[in-house]
C-alpha positions as CSV (number, residue, x, y, z in Angstrom):
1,X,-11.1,-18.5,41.4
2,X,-7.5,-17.9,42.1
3,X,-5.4,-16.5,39.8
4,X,-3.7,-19.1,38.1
5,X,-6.7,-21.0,37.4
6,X,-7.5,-18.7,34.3
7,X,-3.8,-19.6,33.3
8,X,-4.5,-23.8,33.2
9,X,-7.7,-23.1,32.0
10,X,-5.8,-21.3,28.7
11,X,-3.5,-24.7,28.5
12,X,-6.6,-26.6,28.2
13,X,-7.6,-25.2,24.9
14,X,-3.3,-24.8,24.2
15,X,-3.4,-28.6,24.6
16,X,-6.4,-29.1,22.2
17,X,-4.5,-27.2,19.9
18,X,-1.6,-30.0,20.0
19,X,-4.0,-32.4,19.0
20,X,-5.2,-30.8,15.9
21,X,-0.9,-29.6,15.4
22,X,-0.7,-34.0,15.3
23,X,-4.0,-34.2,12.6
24,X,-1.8,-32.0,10.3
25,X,1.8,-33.9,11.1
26,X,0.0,-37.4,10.5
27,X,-1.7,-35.2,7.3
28,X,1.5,-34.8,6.0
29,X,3.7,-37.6,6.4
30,X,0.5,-39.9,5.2
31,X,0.2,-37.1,2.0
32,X,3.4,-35.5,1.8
33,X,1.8,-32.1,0.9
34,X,0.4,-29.4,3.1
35,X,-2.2,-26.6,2.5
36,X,-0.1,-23.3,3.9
37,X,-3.5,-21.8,5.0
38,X,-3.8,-25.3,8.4
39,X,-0.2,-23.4,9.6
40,X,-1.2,-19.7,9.2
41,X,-4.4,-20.6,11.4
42,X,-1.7,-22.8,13.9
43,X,0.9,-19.9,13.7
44,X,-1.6,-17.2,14.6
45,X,-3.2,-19.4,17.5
46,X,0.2,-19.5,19.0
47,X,1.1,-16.1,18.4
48,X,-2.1,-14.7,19.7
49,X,-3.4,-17.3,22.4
50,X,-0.6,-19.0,23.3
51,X,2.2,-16.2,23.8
52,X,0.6,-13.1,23.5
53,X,-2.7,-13.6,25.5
54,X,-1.5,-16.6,27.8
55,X,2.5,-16.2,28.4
56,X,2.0,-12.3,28.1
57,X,-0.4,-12.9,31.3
58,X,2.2,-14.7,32.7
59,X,5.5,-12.4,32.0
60,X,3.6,-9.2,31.8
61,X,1.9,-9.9,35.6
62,X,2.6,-12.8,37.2
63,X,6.1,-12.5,37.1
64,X,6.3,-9.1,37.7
65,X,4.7,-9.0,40.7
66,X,6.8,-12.5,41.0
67,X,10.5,-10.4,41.3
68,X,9.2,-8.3,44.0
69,X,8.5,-11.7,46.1
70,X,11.2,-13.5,48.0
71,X,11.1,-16.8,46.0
72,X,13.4,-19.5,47.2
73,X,16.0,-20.4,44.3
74,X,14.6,-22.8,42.1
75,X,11.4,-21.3,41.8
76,X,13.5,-18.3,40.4
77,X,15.2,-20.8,38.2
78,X,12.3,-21.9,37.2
79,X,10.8,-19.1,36.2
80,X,13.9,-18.0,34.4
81,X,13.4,-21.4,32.8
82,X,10.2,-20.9,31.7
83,X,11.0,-17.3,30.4
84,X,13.5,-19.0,28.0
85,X,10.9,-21.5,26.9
86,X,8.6,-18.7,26.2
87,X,11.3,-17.2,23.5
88,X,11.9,-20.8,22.2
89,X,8.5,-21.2,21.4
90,X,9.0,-17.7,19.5
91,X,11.8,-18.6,17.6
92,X,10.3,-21.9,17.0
93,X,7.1,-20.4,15.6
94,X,8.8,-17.7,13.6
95,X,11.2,-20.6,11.5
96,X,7.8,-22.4,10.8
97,X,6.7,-18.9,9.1
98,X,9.9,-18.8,7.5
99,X,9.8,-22.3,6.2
100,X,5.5,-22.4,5.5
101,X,6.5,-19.0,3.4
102,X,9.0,-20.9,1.4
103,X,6.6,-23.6,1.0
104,X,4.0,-21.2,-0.7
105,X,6.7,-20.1,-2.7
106,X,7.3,-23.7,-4.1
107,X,10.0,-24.8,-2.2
108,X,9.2,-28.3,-2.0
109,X,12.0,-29.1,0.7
110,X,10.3,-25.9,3.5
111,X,7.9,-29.2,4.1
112,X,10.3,-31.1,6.4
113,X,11.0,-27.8,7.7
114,X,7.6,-27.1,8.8
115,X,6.7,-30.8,9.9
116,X,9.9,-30.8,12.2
117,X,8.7,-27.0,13.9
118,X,5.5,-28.4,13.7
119,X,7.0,-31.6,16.0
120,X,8.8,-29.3,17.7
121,X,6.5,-27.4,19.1
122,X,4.1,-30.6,19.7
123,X,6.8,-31.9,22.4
124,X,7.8,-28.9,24.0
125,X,4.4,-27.5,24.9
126,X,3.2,-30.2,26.9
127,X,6.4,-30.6,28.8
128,X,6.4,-27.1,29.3
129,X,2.7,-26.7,30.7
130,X,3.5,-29.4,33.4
131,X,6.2,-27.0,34.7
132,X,3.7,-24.4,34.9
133,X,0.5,-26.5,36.3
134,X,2.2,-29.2,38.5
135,X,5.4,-27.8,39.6
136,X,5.5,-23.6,39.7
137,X,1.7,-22.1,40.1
138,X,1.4,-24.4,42.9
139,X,4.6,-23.7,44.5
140,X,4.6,-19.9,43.7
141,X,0.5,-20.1,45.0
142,X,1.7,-18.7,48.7
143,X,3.5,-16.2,48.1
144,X,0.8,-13.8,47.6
145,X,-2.0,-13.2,50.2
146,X,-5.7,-13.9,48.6
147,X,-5.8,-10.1,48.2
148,X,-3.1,-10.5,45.7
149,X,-4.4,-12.8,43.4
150,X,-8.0,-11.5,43.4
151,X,-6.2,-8.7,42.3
152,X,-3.6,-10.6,39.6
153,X,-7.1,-12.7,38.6
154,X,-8.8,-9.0,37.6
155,X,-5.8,-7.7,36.4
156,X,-5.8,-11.0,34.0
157,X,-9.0,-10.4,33.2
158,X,-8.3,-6.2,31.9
159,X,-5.6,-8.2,30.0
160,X,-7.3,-10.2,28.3
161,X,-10.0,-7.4,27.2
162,X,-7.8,-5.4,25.6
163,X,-5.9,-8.3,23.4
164,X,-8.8,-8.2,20.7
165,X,-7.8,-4.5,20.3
166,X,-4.6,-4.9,20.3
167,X,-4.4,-7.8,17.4
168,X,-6.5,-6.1,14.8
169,X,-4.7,-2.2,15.5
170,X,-2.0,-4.1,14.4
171,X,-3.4,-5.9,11.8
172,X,-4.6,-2.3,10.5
173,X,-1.1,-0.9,11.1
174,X,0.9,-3.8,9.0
175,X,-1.9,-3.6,6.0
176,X,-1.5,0.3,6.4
177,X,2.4,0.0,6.0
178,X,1.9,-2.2,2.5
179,X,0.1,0.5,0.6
């Protein structure tokens, strides 16, 4: 397997995500309510699959050993591009918190808030994950020799090991700071 293929793999189960992200948009437009607990489960998928697990992969390794490459100049626009859509897709997830928050508190109008972040993040990730698959793994593919990415693949792989730590250290850490 080369490296990236762990990488589309990931926007498989990213793009099965979207599909249950549209149940709960249809849900609420047909209902006009919203159980808060559907977004906390959407909200820490994202967090933890999508960014932290998958675009960490990507930031944290791939484009690391990416800057020390001589890429022509769009695939270094691209991945600056797709660097940016990594930190929308932050921001975007952190204002449906912020709204799904003020929902629980009874703020009736956080809904349209949350359905529109919800939308949001239902067009951009599919846009962005053709980028990626179609347009820079492919082009990006031969710049490293098949050393390389055996070694990016097993580095992914460490990566991926240590996530499951990583999330519930922190989970301790935030319920340790609430005492």
């Amino acid at each position: 397997m080369q490296a990236r293929g762990p990488l589309m793999i990931e926007h498989r189960l990213i793009e099965r995500m979207l599909s249950v992200i549209k149940g709960v948009l249809a849900k609420i437009e047909s209902e006009h309510k919203l159980d808060p607990v559907i977004v906390d489960a959407a909200v820490d998928f994202i967090r933890m699959y999508a960014d932290r697990t998958h675009h960490g992969k990507e930031e944290d390794i791939l484009f690391r050993e990416l800057e020390n490459k001589p890429l022509s100049p769009e695939d270094r626009r691209i991945m600056r591009e797709l660097i940016e859509d990594h930190v929308f897709g932050r921001r975007t997830t952190q204002a449906l918190v912020d709204a799904n928050n003020r929902y629980r508190n009874a703020d009736e109008t956080a809904l349209a808030d949350i359905a529109d972040n919800l939308q949001t993040l239902v067009g951009f990730y599919p846009k962005h994950i053709e980028k990626e698959d179609k347009v820079f793994f492919p082009s990006v593919r031969g710049c490293f020799t098949d050393e390389e990415d055996q070694a990016m693949l097993a580095e992914f792989w460490e990566f991926d090991r240590k996530i499951i730590h990583e999330k519930y250290k922190s989970v301790v850490e935030d319920l340790e700071g609430r005492k």
